[in-house]
N, C-alpha and C positions, 0 to 999 in steps of 0.2 A: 447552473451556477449563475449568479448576479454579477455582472459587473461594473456595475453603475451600485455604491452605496446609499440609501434613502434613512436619514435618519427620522422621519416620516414612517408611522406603520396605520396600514387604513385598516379601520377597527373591524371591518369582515372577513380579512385575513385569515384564512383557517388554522385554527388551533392545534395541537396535541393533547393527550391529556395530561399533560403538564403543563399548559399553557404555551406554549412556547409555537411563535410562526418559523417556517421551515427557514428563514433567513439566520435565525439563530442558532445555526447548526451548521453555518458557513465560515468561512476562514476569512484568509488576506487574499487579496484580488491574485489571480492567477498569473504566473512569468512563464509558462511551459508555454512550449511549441504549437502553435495551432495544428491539429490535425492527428497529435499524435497517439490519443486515446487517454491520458491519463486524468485530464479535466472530468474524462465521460464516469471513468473511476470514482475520482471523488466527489462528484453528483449525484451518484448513484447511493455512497456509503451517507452522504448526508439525509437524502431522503430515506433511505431505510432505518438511518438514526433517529430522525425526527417520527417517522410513522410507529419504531420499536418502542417511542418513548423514553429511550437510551439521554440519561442527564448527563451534558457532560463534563461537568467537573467531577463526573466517577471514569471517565475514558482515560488512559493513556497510549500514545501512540507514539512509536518507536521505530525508527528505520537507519536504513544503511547510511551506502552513500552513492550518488551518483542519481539521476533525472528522478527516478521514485523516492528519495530520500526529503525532493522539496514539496511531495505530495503533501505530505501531513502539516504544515502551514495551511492547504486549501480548502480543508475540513475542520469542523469545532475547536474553532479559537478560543473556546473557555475550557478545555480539557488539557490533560498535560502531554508534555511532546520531548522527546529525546532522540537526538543524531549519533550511533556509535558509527563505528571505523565500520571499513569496507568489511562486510559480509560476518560482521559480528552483532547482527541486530536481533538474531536468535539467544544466545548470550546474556545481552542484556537485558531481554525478554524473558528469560527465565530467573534471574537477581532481581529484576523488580519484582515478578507474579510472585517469587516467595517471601520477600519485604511484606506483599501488600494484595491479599489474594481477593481483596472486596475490590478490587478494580476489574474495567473490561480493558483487555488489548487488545491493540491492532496492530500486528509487525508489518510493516510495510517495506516490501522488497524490491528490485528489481532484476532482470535473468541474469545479467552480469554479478551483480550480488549474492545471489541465489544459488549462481548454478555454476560458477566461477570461483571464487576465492570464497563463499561461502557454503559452498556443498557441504561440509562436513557437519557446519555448525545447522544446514537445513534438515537431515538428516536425526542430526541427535536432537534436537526441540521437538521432530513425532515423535520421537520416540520416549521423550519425558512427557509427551499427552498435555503440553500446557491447555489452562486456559485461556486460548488465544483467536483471533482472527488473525491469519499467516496471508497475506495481500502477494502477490509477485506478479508485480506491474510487468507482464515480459511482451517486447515486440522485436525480439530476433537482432537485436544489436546495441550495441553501445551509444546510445546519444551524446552523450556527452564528450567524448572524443572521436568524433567526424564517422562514426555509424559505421566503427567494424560488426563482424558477426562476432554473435552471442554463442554461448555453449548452449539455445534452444534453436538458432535459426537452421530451419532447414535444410537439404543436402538439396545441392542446385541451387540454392539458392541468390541473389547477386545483390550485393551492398554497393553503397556507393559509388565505389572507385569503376565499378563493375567485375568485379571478382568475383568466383564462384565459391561459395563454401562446399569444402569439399566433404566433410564430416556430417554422419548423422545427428541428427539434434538430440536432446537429453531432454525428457517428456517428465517435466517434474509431477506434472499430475499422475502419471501410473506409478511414479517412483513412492509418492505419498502414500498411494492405495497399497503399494506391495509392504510399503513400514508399518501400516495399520493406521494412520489418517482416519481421526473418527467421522470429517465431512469435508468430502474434496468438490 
């Protein structure tokens, strides 16, 4: 990710074939946490947007609430972007895909979102097969309220306070494959 903007583009810059240098495929300058992996995320979906060739004023991107939700800010600032309520970003991912099936989406989640007050709504979206990219930013706790454990963090495992989660985590990857998830 850049975090310095140039509005300077030195004309060797490598292209797509759409023209476009991979800066054009970046968001608003990042507020997440250092460290926490989500930047690495949406670095990651910009360069495979720009290398896909993916225009993005055909993207819409969609998320919860909570530290994954101010993901989609980070990535292609000329595509469209919508914040539903906690753990209903399935939902509205599915109201828009049948509005408007020529778009691509990206639901962007995170484990609290996901695997918390939105399990049900994660559940029935494999199961309607959308056309979607399903993101779930998960690192085993809550960031945004002082880093309880998540419904994925691990058994043993110690959050902040230093408390042990005493429960097994809930592995939304095998949960996807067992609903029939066409690419987990």
């Amino acid at each position: 990710m850049t975090y310095v903007r140039s509005i300077f583009r030195h004309p060797a810059l490598p292209k797509n074939d759409l023209g476009y240098t991979v800066d054009y495929y970046e968001g608003s300058l990042s507020t997440l946490c250092a460290g926490c992996g989500h930047d690495s995320i949406n670095a990651a979906i910009v360069q495979a947007c720009w290398e896909m060739n993916i225009e993005p004023h055909k993207v819409a991107k969609l998320s919860g609430i909570g530290c994954s939700s101010k993901s989609p800010a980070y990535f292609l600032s000329n595509s469209h972007g919508f914040n539903s309520v906690h753990g209903r970003m399935p939902s509205v991912a599915t109201g828009a895909n049948l509005a408007n099936r020529d778009l691509f989406y990206f639901g962007v989640s995170g484990d609290g979102d996901t695997a918390s007050i939105g399990m049900g709504q994660f559940v029935h979206v494999i199961r309607r097969n959308l056309k979607m990219v399903y993101l779930v930013m998960n690192n085993g706790c809550y960031g945004l309220t002082k880093g309880q454990d998540s419904a994925t963090a691990d058994a043993g495992s110690k959050n902040k306070t230093g408390h042990e989660n005493l429960f097994a985590a809930i592995d939304l990857a095998s949960l996807a494959i067992e609903l029939g998830a066409t690419f987990v």
